[in-house]
C-alpha positions in Angstrom: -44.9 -4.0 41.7 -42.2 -6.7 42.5 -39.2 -6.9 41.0 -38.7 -9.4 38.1 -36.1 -11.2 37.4 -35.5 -13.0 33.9 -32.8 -13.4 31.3 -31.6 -10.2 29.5 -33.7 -9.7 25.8 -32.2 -8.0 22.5 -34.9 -5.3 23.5 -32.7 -4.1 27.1 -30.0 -3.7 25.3 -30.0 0.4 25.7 -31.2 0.3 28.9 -28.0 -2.2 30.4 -25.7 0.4 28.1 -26.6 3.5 29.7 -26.3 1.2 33.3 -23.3 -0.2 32.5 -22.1 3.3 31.3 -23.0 5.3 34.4 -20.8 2.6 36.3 -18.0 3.0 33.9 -17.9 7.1 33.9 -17.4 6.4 37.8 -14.3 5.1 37.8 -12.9 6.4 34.1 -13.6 9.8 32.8 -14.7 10.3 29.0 -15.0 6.9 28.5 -18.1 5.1 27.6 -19.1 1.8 26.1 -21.1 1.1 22.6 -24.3 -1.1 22.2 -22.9 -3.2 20.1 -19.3 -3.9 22.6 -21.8 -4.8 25.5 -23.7 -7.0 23.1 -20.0 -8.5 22.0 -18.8 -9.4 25.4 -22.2 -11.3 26.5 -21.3 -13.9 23.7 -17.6 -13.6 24.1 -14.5 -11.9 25.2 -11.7 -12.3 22.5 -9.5 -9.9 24.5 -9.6 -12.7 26.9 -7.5 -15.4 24.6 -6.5 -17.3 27.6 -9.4 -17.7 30.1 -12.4 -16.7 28.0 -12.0 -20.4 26.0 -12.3 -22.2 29.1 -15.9 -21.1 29.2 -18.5 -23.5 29.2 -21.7 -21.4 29.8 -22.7 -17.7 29.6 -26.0 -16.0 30.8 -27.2 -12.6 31.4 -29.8 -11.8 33.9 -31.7 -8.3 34.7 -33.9 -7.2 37.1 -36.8 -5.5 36.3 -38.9 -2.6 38.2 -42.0 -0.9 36.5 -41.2 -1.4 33.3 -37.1 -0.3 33.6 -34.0 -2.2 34.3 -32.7 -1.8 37.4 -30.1 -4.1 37.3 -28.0 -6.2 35.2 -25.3 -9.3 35.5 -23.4 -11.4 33.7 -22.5 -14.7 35.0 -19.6 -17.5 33.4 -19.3 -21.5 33.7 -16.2 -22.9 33.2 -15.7 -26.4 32.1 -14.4 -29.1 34.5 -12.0 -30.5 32.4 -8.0 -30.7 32.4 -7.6 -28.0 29.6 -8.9 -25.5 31.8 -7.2 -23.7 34.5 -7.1 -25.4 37.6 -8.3 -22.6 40.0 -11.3 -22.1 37.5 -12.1 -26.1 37.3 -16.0 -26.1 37.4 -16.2 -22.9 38.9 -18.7 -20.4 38.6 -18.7 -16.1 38.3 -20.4 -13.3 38.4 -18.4 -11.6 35.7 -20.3 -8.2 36.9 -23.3 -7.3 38.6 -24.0 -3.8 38.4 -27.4 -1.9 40.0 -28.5 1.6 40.2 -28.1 3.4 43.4 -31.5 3.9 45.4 -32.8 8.2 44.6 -35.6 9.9 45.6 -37.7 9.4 42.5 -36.4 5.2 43.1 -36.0 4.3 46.5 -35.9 0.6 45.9 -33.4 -0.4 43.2 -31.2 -1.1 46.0 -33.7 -4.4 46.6 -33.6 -4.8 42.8 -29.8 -5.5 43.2 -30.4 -7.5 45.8 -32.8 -10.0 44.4 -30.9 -10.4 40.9 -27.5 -11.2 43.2 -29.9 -13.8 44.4 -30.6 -15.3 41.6 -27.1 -15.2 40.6 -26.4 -17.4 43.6 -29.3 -19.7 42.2 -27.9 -20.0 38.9 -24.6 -20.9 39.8 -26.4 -23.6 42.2 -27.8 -25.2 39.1 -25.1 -25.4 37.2 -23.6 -27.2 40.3 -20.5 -25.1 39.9 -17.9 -26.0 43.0 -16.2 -23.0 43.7 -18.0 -19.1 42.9 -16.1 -16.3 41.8 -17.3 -12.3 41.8 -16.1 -9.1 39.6 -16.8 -6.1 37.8 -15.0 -6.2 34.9 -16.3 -4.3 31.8 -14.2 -4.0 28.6 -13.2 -0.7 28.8 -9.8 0.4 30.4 -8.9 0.5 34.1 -12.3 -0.9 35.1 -12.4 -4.5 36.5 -12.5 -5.7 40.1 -14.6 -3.6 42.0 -13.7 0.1 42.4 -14.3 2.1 45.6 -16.6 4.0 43.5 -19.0 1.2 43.3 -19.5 0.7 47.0 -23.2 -0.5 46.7 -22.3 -3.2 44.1 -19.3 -4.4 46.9 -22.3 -4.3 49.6 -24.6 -6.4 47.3 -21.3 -9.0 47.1 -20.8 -9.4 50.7 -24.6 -9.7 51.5 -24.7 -12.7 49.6 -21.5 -14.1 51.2 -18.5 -13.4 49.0 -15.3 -11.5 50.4 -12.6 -10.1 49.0 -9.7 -12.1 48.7 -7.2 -9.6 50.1 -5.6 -7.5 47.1 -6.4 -4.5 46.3 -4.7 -2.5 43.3 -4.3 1.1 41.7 -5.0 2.0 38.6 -3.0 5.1 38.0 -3.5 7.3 35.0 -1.7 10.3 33.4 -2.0 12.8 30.9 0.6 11.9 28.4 1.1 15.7 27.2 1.8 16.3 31.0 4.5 13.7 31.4 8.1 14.2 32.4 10.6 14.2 29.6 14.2 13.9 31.8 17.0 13.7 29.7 19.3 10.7 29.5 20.5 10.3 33.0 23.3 8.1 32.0 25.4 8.8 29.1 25.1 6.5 26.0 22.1 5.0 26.7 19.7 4.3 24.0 16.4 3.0 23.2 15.4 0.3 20.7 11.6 -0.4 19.5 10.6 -4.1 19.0 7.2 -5.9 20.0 6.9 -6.6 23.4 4.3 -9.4 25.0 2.4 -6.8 26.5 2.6 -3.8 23.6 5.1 -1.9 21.7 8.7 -2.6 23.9 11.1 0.6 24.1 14.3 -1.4 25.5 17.0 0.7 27.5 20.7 0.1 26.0 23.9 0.7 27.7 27.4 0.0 25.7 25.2 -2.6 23.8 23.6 -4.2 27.4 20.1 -3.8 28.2 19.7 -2.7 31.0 15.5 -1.9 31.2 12.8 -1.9 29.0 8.9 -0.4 28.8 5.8 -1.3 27.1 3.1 0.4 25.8 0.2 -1.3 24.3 -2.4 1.2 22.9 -4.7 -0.8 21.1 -7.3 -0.6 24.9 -10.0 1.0 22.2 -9.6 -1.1 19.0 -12.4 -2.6 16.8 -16.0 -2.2 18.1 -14.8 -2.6 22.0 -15.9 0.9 23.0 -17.1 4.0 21.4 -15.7 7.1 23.1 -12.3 6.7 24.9 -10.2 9.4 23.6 -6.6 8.0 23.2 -5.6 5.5 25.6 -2.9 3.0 25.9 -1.2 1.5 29.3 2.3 0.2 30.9 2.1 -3.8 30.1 5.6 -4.4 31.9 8.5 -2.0 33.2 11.4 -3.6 34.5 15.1 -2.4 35.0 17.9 -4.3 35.7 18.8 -4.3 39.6 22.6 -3.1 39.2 20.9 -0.1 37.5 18.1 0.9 39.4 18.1 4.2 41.6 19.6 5.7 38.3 16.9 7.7 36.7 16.0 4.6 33.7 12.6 4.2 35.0 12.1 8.0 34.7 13.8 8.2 31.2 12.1 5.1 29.7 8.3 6.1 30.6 9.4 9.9 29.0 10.8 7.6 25.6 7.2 6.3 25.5 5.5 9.5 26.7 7.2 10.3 23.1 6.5 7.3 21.2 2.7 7.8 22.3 2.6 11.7 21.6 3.5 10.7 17.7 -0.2 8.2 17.6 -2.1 11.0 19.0 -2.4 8.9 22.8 -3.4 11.4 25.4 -3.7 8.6 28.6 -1.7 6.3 30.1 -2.5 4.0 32.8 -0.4 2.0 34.8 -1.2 -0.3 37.8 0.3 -1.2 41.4 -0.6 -3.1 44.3 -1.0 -1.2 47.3 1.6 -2.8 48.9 4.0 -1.6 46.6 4.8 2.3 48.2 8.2 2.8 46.4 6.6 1.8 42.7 3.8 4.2 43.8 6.2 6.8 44.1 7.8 6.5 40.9 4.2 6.7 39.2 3.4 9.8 41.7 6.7 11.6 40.4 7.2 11.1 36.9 3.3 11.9 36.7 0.8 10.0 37.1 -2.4 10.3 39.7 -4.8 8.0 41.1 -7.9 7.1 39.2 -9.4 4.3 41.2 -8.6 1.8 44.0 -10.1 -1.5 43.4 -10.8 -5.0 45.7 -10.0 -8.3 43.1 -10.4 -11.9 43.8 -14.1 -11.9 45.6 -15.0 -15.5 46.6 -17.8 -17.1 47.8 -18.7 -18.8 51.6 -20.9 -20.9 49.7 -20.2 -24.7 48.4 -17.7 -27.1 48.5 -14.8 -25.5 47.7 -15.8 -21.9 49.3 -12.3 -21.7 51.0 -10.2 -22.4 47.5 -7.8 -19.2 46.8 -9.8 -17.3 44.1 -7.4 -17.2 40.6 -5.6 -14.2 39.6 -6.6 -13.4 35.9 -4.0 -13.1 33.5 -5.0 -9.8 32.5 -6.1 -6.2 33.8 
């Protein structure tokens, strides 16, 4: 039988969960994504305050095989008008395509994925986007991008002309419990709460200077978003001022939060860097942290009139 591709119905909601979950427990361990949180972010994406409301268009395509679904993807069309972000200016994306990997007892989903990235392209050609955008992120934690664990959906990307877009980030991860706790490295320095932009700010003080801060935002698993991720939160910003780096405040500060997140029960923390940047992996490496994925960003397409456009950088993770 052929494979069929049509819009995504109320009824394939379980089966594009448990696809979009197998994808997920790739790349993030113990983590795994409710019904009613995949049926949330095909109508909208309020963690996304600043680019989700320049959306003009959202559709949701599977592909179908004897009766299952193979494959899934969600595409975006973003309004051509000057309250939008200029690098997304009438500009299409596949805000994930995900496909099962070919087995024994399945040898063709493989073609499955192919067809519906297809049809992608075709949809994107109808809404007469000029510039085409690929990903694979989900909302859950540390997956978006697409992770070297998902090297079939990258395949199905570049067979139907997008390439990456040159940066490729870690997402690091660590077991809070497991975290160093040095002691203060110089004397009479201090931390101070306050909110932060990015979470819950733990500020470094020195004889009433600041000299560094950290933050922590933990609410990666509130409302309905996902329904079994443990205790996870993640470093929105760590910065220390350059006349006191190579002290030991980086070090200190993410064992103040390690603290701070121990009293809310966290037991995860993630953290990202480019992998460019070997000394800021190093400080992750040592105070704790491991590598949970590697993942490509920024996939553009060869196709249309603004195929060589830089691809934008999203304001979030």
């Amino acid at each position: 039988m052929p494979t069929q591709i049509r819009p995504f119905l109320r009824s394939d909601r379980e089966q594009v969960t448990s696809l979009v979950n197998a994808h997920v427990a790739a790349v993030v361990p113990g983590v795994s994504l409710s019904v009613q949180a995949l049926l949330s972010q095909l109508e909208r994406e309020p963690g996304e305050f600043i680019v989700d409301r320049w959306v003009r268009d959202r559709v949701t395509l599977v592909a179908e095989q004897r009766g299952r679904v193979v494959a899934a993807a969600h595409l975006l069309r973003y309004a051509d008008d000057e309250n939008t972000g200029a690098e997304y200016r009438n500009a299409g994306e596949i805000r994930w395509l995900l496909c099962w990997p070919d087995a024994p007892y399945w040898p063709d989903a493989a073609e499955a994925g192919q067809a519906l990235a297809v049809a992608c392209h075709a949809q994107l050609t109808r809404w007469g986007v000029t510039r085409r955008y690929a990903d694979g992120a989900l909302p859950v934690p540390g997956v978006y991008g697409v992770p070297e664990q998902w090297p079939h959906v990258r395949a199905i990307y570049e067979s139907i002309g997008f390439r990456a877009g040159g940066r490729t980030e870690i997402v690091l991860v660590a077991d809070v419990g497991r975290l160093r706790r040095p002691a203060a490295p110089v004397p009479g320095l201090v931390t101070r709460r306050t909110l932060g932009i990015n979470g819950t700010r733990l500020t470094a003080s020195l004889s009433s200077q600041d000299v560094g801060f950290i933050e922590v935002d933990t609410n990666l698993d509130s409302g309905p978003r996902v329904s079994r991720v443990g205790a996870w939160a993640d470093i929105g910003n760590l910065w220390i001022a350059p006349d006191h780096r190579g002290r030991g405040i980086g070090a200190w500060l993410v064992g103040q939060a390690a603290g701070w997140l121990d009293l809310g029960g966290a037991t995860r923390l993630l953290s990202y860097a480019d992998e460019d940047e070997k000394d800021f992996m190093a400080f992750h490496l040592a105070a704790g942290f491991t590598v949970l994925t590697r993942t490509t960003r920024q996939f553009v397409s060869d196709h249309g009139p603004d195929a060589a456009s830089r691809p934008p950088t999203r304001p979030d993770r």
